[in-house]
N, C-alpha and C positions, 0 to 999 in steps of 0.2 A: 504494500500500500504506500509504504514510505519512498519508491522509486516510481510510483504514480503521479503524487504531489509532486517529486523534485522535477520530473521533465512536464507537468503541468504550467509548473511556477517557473520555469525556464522559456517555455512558450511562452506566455502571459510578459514579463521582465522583457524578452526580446523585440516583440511588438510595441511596448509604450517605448522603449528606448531610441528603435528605429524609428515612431514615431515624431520624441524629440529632434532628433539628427533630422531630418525630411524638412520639419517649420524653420531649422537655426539655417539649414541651406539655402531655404525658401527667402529667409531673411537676409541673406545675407548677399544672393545671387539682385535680389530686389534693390538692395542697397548699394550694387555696383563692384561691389567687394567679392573676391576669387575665393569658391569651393571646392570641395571636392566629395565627389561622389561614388563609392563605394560598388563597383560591378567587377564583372570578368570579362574577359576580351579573348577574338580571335581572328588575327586578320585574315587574307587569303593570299594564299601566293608571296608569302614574306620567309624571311630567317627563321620568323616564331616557327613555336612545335604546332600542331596541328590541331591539338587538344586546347580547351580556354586555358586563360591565366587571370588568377584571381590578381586583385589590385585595387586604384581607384582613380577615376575621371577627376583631372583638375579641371576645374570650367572659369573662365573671366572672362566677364561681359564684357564686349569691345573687343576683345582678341581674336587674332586670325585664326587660330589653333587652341586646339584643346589636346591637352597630351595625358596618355596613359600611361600609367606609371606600375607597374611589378616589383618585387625585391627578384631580385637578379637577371633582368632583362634592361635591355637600353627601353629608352622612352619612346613612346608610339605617337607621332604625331598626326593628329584628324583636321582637316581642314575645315573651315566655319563654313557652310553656307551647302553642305551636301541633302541629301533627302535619306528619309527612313522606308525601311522596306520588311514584311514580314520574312523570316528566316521559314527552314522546313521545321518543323518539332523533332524531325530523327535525331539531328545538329545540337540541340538543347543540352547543356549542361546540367541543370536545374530544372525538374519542373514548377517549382516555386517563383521562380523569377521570370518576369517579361524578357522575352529574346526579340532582338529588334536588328534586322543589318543596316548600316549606315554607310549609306556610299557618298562617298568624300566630291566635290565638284569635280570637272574635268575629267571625269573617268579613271580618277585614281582607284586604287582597290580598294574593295566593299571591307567593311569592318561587324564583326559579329559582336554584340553588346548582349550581356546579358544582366539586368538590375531589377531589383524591388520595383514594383509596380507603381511606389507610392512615390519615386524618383522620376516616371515616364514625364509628366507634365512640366519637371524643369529641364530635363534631359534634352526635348524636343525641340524647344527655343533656342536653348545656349547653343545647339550644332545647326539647325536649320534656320535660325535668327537671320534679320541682317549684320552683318555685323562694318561698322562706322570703318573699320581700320585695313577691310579687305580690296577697297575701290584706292587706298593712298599707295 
């Protein structure tokens, strides 16, 4: 019973927590000030392994690039101003989390995203935005 409650209270703890983290990013991306968001990544046709890698989306509004970041891999840079695209589900890492490919402008390679759902509505802008610093 006692290993019922603990992964109960483990669920419960990680949803109000995610929740704080989702309003402070929301807050903070609003405020023009650079976050980071919490996903796994998989480019196509890169150096990377073939499998996602956990990490996390820096994002700042105004910037040309959004870079993914892993411990032990160099840094993935996404270009602003691409579209999103439904992935296959086989591809899915998680099936907890929204899988979304984002294809970079210009026909650079498509990038596999996978994040909490509750992340998709900031996600969306920050890559597909305009963004002020792309046309300079």
């Amino acid at each position: 019973m006692g290993e019922v409650i603990g992964e109960l209270l483990a669920l419960l703890t990680d949803g109000f927590v995610r929740s704080l983290h989702v309003a402070r990013t929301r807050r903070r991306l609003a405020a023009g000030r650079p976050a980071r968001v919490p996903c796994s990544a998989r480019p196509d046709g890169s150096a990377w392994p073939a499998e996602y890698v956990s990490g996390r989306l820096w994002l700042t509004p105004g910037a040309t690039h959004a870079v993914f970041r892993a411990r032990g891999r160099r840094d993935l840079d996404l270009p602003v101003g691409g579209t999103f695209h439904d992935p296959e589900p086989d591809s899915w890492q998680s099936q907890d989390w929204a899988a979304k490919t984002y294809r970079p402008p210009g026909g650079g390679r498509p990038v596999h995203l996978q994040v909490d759902s509750r992340y998709l509505p900031l996600l969306h802008p920050a890559l597909t935005g305009p963004a002020p610093l792309r046309e300079a």
